[in-house]
DOTORDREN-142869 format. One line per field, with one value per residue (C-alpha): residue in three letters; x, y, z. Coordinates in nm, 4 decimals, padded with zeros to 6 digits, always signed. Example, Ala and Ser with C-alpha at 12.3 -4.5 7.8 and 13.67 -1.06 7.14 Angstrom:
BEGIN
r <- [Ala|Ser]
X <- [+01.2300|+01.3670]
Y <- [-00.4500|-00.1060]
Z <- [+00.7800|+00.7140]
# end
This chain:
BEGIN
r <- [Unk|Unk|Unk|Unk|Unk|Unk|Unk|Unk|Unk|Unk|Unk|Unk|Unk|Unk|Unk|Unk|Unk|Unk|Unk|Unk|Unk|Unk|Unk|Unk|Unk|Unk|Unk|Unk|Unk|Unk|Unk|Unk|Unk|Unk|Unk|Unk|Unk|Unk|Unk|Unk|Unk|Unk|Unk|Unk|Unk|Unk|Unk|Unk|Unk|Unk|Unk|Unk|Unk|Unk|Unk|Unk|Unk|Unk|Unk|Unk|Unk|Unk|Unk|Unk|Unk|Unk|Unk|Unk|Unk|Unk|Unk|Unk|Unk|Unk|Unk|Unk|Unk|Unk|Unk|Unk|Unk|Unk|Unk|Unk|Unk|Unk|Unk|Unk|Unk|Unk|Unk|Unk|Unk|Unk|Unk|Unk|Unk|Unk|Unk|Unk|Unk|Unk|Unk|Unk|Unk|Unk|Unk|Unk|Unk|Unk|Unk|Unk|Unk|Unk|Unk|Unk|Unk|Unk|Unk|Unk|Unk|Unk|Unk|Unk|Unk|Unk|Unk|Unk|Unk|Unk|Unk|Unk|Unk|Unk|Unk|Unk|Unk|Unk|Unk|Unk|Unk|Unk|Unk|Unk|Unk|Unk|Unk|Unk|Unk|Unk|Unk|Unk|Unk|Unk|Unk|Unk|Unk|Unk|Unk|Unk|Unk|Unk|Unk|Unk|Unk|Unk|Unk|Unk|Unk|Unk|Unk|Unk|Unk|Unk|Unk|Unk|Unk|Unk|Unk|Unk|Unk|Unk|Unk|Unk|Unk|Unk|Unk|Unk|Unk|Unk|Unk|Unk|Unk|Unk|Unk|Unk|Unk|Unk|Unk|Unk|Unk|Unk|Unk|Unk|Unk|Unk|Unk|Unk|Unk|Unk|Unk|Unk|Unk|Unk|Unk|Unk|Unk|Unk|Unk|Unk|Unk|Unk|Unk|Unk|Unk|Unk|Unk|Unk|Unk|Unk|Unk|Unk|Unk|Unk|Unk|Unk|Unk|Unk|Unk|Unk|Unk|Unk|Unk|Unk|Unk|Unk|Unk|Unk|Unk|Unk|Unk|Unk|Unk|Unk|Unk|Unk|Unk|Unk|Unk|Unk|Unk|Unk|Unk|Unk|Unk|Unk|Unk|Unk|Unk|Unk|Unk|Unk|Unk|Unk|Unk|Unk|Unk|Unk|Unk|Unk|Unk|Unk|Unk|Unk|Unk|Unk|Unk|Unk|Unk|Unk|Unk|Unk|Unk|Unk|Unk|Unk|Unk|Unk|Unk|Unk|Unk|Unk|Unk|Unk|Unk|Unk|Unk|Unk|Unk|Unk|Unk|Unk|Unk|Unk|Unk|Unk|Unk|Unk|Unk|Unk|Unk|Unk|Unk|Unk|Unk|Unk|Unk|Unk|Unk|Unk|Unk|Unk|Unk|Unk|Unk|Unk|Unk|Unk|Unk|Unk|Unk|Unk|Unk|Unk|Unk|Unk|Unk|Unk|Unk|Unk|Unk|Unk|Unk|Unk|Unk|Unk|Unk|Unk|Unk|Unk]
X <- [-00.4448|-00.0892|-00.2050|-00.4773|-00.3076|-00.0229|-00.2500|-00.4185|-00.0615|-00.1933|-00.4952|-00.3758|-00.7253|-00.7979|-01.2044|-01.4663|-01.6430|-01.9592|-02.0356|-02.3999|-02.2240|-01.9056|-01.7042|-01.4083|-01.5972|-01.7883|-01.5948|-01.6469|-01.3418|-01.1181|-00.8377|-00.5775|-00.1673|+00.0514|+00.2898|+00.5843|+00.4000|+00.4403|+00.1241|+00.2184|-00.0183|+00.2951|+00.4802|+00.6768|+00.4885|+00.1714|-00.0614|-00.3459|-00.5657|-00.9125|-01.1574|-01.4348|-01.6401|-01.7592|-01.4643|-01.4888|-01.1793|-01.3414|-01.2764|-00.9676|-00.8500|-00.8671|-00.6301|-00.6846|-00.3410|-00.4978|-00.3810|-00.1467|-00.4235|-00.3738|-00.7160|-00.8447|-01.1889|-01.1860|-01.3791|-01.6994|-01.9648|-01.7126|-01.6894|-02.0509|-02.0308|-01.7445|-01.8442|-01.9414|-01.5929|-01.3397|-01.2886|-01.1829|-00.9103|-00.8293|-00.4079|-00.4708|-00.2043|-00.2360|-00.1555|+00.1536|+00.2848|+00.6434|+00.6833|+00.9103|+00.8593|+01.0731|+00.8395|+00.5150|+00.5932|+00.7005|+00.4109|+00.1771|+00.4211|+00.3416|-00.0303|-00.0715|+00.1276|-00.0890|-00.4614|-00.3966|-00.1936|-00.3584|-00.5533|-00.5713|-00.4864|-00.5567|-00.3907|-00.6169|-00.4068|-00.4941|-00.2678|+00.0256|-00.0926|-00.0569|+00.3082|+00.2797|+00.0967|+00.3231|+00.6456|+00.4724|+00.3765|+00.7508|+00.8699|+00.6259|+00.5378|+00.4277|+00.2067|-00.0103|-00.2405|-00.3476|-00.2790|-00.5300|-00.3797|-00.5688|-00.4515|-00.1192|+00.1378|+00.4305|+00.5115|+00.4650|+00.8984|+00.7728|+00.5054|+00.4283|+00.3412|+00.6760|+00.7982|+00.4648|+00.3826|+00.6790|+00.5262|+00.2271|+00.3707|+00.4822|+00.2014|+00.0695|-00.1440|-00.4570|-00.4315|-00.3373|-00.6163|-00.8777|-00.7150|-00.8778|-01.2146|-01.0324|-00.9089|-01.2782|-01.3119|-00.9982|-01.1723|-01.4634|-01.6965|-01.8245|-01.9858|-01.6751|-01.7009|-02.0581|-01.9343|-01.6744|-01.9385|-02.1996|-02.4555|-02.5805|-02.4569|-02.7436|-03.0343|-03.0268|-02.8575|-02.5614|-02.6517|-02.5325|-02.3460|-02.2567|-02.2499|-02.0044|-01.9799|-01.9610|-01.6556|-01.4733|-01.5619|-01.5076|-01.1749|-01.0432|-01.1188|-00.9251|-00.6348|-00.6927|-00.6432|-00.3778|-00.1509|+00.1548|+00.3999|+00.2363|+00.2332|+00.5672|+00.7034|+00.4589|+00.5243|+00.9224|+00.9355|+00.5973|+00.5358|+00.9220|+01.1639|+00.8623|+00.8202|+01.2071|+01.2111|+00.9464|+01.0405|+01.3679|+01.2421|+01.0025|+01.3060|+01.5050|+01.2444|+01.2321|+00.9659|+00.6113|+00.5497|+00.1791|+00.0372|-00.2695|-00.3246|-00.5617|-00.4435|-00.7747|-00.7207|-00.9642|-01.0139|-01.0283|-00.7736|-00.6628|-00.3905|-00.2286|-00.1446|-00.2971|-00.3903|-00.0381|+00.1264|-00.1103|+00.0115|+00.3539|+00.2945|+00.1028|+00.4147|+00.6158|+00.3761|+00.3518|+00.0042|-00.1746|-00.4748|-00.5867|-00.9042|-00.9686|-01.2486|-01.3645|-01.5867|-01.3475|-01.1827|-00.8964|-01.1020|-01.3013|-01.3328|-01.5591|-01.7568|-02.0078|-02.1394|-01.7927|-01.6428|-01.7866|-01.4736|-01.6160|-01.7209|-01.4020|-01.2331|-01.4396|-01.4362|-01.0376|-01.0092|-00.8443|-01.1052|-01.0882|-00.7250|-00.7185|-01.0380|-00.7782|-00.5558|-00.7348|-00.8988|-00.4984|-00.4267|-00.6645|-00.6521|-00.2751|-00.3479|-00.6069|-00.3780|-00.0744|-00.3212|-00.4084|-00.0447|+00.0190|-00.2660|-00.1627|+00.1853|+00.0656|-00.1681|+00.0928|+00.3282|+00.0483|+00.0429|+00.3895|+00.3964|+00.1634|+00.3287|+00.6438|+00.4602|+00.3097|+00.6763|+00.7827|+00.5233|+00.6118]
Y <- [+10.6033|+10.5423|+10.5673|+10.3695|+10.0894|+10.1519|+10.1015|+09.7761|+09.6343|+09.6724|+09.5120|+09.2506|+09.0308|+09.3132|+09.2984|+09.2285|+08.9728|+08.8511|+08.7708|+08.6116|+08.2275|+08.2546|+08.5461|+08.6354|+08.6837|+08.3506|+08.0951|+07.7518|+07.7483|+07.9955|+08.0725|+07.8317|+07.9798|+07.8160|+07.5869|+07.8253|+08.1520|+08.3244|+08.4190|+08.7702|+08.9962|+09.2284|+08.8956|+08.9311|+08.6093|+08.6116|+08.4305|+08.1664|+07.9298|+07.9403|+07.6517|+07.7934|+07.4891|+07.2342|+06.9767|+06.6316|+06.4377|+06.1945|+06.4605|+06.5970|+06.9283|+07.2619|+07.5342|+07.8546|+08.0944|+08.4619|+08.7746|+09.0993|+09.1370|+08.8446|+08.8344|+08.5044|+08.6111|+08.5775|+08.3078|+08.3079|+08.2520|+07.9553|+07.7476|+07.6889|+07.5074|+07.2872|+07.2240|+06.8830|+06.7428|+06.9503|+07.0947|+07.4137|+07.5745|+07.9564|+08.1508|+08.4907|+08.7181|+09.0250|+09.3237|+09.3301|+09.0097|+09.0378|+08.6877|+08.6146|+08.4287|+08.0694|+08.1605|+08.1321|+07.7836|+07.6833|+07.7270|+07.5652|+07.2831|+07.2158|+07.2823|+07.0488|+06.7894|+06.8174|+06.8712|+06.7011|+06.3977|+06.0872|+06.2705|+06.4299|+06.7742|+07.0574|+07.4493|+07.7272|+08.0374|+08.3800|+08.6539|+08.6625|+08.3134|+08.1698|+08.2378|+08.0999|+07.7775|+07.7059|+07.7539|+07.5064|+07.2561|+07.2564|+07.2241|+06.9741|+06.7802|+06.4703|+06.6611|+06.8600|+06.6039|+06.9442|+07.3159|+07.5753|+07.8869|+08.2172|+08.5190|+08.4015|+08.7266|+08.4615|+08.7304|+09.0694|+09.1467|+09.1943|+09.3820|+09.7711|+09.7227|+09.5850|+09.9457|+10.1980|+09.9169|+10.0201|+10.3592|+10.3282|+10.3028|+10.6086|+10.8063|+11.0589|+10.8663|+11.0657|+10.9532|+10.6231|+10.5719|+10.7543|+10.5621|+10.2314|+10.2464|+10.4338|+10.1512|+09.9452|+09.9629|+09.7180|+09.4344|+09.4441|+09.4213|+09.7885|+09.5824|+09.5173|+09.7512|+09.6326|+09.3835|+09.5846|+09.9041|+09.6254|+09.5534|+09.2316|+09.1598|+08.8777|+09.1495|+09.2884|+09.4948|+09.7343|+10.0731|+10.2588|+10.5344|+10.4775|+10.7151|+10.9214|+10.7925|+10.4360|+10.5176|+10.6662|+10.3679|+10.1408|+10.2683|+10.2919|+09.9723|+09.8412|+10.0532|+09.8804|+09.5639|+09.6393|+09.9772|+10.1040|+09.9037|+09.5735|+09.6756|+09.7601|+09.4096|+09.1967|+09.3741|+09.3098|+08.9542|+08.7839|+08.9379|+09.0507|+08.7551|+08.4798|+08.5155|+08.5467|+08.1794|+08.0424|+08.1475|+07.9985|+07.6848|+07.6958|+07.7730|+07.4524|+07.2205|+06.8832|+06.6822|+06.9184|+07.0284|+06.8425|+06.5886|+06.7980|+07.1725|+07.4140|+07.7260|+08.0574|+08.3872|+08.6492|+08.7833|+09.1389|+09.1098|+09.4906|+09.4499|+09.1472|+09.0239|+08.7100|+08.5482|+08.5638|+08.4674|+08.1681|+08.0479|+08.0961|+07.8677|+07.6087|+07.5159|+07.4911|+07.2614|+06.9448|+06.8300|+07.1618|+07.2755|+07.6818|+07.8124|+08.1749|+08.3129|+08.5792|+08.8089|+08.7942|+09.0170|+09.0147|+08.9677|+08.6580|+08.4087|+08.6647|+08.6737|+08.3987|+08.5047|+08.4913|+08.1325|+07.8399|+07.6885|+07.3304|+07.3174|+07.4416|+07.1988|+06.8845|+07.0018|+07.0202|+06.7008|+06.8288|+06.7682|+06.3710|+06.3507|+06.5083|+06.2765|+05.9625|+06.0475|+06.1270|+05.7345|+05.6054|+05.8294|+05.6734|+05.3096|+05.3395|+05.5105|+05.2142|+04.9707|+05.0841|+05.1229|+04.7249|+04.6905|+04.7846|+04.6561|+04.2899|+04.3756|+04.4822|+04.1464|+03.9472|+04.0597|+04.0885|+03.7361|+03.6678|+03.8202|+03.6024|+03.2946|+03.4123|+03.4371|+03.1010|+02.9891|+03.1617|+03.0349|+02.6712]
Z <- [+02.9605|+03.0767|+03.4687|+03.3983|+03.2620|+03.5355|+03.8197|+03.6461|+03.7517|+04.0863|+04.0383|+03.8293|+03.9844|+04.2568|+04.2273|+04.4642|+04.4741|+04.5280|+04.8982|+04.8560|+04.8617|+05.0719|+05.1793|+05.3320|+05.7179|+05.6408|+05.5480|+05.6418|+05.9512|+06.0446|+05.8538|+05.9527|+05.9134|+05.7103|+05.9161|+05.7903|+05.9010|+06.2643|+06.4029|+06.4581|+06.3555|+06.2138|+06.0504|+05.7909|+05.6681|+05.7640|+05.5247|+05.5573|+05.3941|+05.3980|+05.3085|+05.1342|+05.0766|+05.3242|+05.4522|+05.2471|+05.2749|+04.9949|+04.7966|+04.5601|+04.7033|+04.5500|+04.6288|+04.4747|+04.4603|+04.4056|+04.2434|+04.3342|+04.5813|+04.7874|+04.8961|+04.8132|+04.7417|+04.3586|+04.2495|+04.4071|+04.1422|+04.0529|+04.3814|+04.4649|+04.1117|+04.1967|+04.5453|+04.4782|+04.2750|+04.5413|+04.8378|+04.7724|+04.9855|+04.9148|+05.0173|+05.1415|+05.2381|+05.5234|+05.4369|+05.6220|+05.4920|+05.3242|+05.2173|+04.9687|+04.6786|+04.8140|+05.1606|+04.9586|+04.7781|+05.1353|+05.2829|+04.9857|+04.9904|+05.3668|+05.3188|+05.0463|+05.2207|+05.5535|+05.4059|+05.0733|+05.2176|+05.0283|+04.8029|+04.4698|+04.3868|+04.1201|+04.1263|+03.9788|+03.9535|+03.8582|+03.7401|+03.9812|+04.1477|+03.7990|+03.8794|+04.2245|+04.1203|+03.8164|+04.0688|+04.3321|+04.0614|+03.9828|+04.3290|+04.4450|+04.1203|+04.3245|+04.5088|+04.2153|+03.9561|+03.7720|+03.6895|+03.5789|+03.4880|+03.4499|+03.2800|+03.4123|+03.4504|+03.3590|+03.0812|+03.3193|+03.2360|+02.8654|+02.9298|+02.9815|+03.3409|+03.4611|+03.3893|+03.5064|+03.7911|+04.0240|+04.0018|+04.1756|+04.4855|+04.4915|+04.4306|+04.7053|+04.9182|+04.8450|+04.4785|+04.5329|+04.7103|+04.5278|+04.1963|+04.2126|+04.0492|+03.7630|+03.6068|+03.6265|+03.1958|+03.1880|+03.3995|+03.1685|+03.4785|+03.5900|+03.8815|+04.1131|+04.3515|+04.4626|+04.7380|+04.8846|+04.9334|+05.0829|+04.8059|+04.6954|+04.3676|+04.3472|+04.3677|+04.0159|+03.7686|+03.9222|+03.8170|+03.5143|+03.7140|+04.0888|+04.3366|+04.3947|+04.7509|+04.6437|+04.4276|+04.7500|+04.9548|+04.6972|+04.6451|+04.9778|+05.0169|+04.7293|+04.8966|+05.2373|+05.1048|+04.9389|+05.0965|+04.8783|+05.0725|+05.0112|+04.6636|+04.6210|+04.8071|+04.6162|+04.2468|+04.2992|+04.5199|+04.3846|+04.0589|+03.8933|+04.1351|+04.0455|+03.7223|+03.6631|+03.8476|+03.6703|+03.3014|+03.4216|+03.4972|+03.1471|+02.9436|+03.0800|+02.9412|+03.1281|+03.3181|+03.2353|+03.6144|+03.5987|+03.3527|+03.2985|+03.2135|+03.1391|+03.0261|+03.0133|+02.8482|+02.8518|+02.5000|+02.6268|+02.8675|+02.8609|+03.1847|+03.0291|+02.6804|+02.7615|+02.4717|+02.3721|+02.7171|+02.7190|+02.3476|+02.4540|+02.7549|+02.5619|+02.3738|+02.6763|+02.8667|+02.6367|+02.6618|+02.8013|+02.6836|+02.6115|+02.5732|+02.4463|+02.6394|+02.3850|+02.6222|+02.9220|+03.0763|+03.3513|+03.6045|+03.4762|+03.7449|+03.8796|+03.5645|+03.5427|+03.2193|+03.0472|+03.2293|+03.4122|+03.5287|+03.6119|+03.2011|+03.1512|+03.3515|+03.2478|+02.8675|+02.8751|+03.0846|+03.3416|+03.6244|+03.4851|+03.5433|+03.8665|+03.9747|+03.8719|+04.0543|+04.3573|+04.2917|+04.2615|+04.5739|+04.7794|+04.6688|+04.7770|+05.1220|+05.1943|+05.0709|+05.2669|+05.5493|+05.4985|+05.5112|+05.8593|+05.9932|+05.8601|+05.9706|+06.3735|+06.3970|+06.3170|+06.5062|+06.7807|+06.6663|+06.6852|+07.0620|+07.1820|+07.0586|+07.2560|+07.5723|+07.5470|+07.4991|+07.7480|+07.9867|+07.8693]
# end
């Protein structure tokens, strides 16, 4: 039970997902690097965002900061139903990225500022991106209209996995690659590994018992994603330094890092105490809003059964507020834009009353 829980740590949101509406391979554009990331294939930063949803600058942007596994993929049997308020924008890290913490908010800083310029903006955050996306909304609080925090590992130093996580890495590489599919009774969806062995999670029921070969595959897969040495950086720079910045930032009170918050703990949450984590959190966010989802597990933005995050959203207000702001946003980017126009004719204007003195 003890290595099972241990290697939840590091899959803390490390499921496949469904690829009938958008995967990884088929995204809308190529991934495009963050302006603070080389384009080395071996970087020591080398993450990207993806746009997962068609481009629609009349839109509010959502950016979606993903879990230990830095995949990005989470999420899609929620997208498709929020395709028509945002356009959603996914981080994904390379295996061989060894970004810090600072590097990560640096490079979601100049994304939002570049594709969200002039228009309204809402975090969703799972697990270890809950981190992420509650350390950017402090950073750039001008820049973020709304958070939506998901099993949020804000409260991983208290837990059980801060001390077994650190582990894992260590394991013989034949384990720790056979390990994955394990831990599949804490996710509370038996189903994950259907997308990363090729099946169609849209054509029916998974079966009861997979195949032995389907475990292997699955399973290596989950290790490709995410070797032992990306573990290990992620678990002490993302995970332990993050959450030590954030809770720092929480604990000093102040300005609430965005006027509106939802806050969604899975009920049967076995890798995180989240229902707890997200009641601690409420009272530190003045005006935030939790929901219990009673069926969910960790891995429940992949569970359409157990959340609809657009109901969730709407219901707790937070797509409203963000949709204001994105209204405010533009209205002052047209208005500034009327600005400069009036200003260029008249000193067009201006110009050509010079000549004609001039001339005289």
């Amino acid at each position: 039970a003890c290595f099972a829980c241990g290697f939840a740590s590091r899959m803390l949101c490390l499921v496949p997902q469904p690829t009938a509406w958008s995967p990884p391979h088929r995204t809308h554009e190529r991934p495009r690097r963050s302006p603070r990331c080389s384009l080395a294939a071996a970087s020591p930063r080398d993450f990207a965002f993806r746009r997962l949803t068609p481009e629609r600058p009349e839109l509010p942007v959502l950016l979606f900061l993903p879990g230990i596994d830095g995949t990005g993929s989470a999420g899609a049997t929620q997208w498709p139903r929020l395709a028509s308020s945002f356009e959603v924008h996914a981080l994904s890290f390379a295996p061989a990225d060894r970004s810090s913490f600072g590097d990560v908010l640096s490079g979601c800083e100049a994304f939002l500022g570049d594709t969200a310029a002039g228009r309204g903006t809402l975090l969703v955050g799972e697990s270890t991106g809950a981190v992420a996306a509650l350390g950017l909304a402090y950073r750039a609080p001008d820049a973020v209209d709304g958070l939506c925090l998901v099993n949020p590992a804000t409260g991983y130093a208290g837990s059980a996995l801060s001390t077994l996580a650190p582990l894992l890495p260590r394991l013989p590489r034949g384990v720790y690659r056979a390990a994955p599919y394990a831990v599949t009774p804490l996710f509370g969806k038996r189903d994950w590994f259907r997308s990363i062995v090729g099946e169609d999670a849209t054509t029916g029921p998974p079966p009861l018992l997979p195949s032995p070969a389907a475990v292997l595959s699955a399973s290596g897969a989950l290790a490709d994603a995410l070797p032992a040495e990306a573990l290990a950086w992620r678990l002490e720079e993302h995970l332990r330094k993050g959450s030590a910045a954030v809770n720092g930032l929480l604990a000093a009170g102040g300005r609430a890092p965005a006027s509106s918050t939802l806050l969604l703990a899975g009920g049967r949450d076995l890798v995180l105490a989240s229902p707890a984590e997200t009641s601690r959190l409420q009272q530190r966010l003045p005006g935030s809003v939790r929901k219990l989802l009673p069926s969910a597990g960790h891995a429940c933005l992949d569970d359409a059964r157990s959340l609809n995050l657009r109901l969730e959203l709407a219901q707790s207000g937070v797509l409203s507020a963000v949709q204001r702001a994105h209204a405010g946003r533009r209205r002052e980017a047209a208005e500034a834009a009327e600005r400069v126009a009036a200003e260029a004719s008249e000193a067009e204007g201006e110009g050509g009353d010079a000549l004609v003195e001039r001339r005289l």
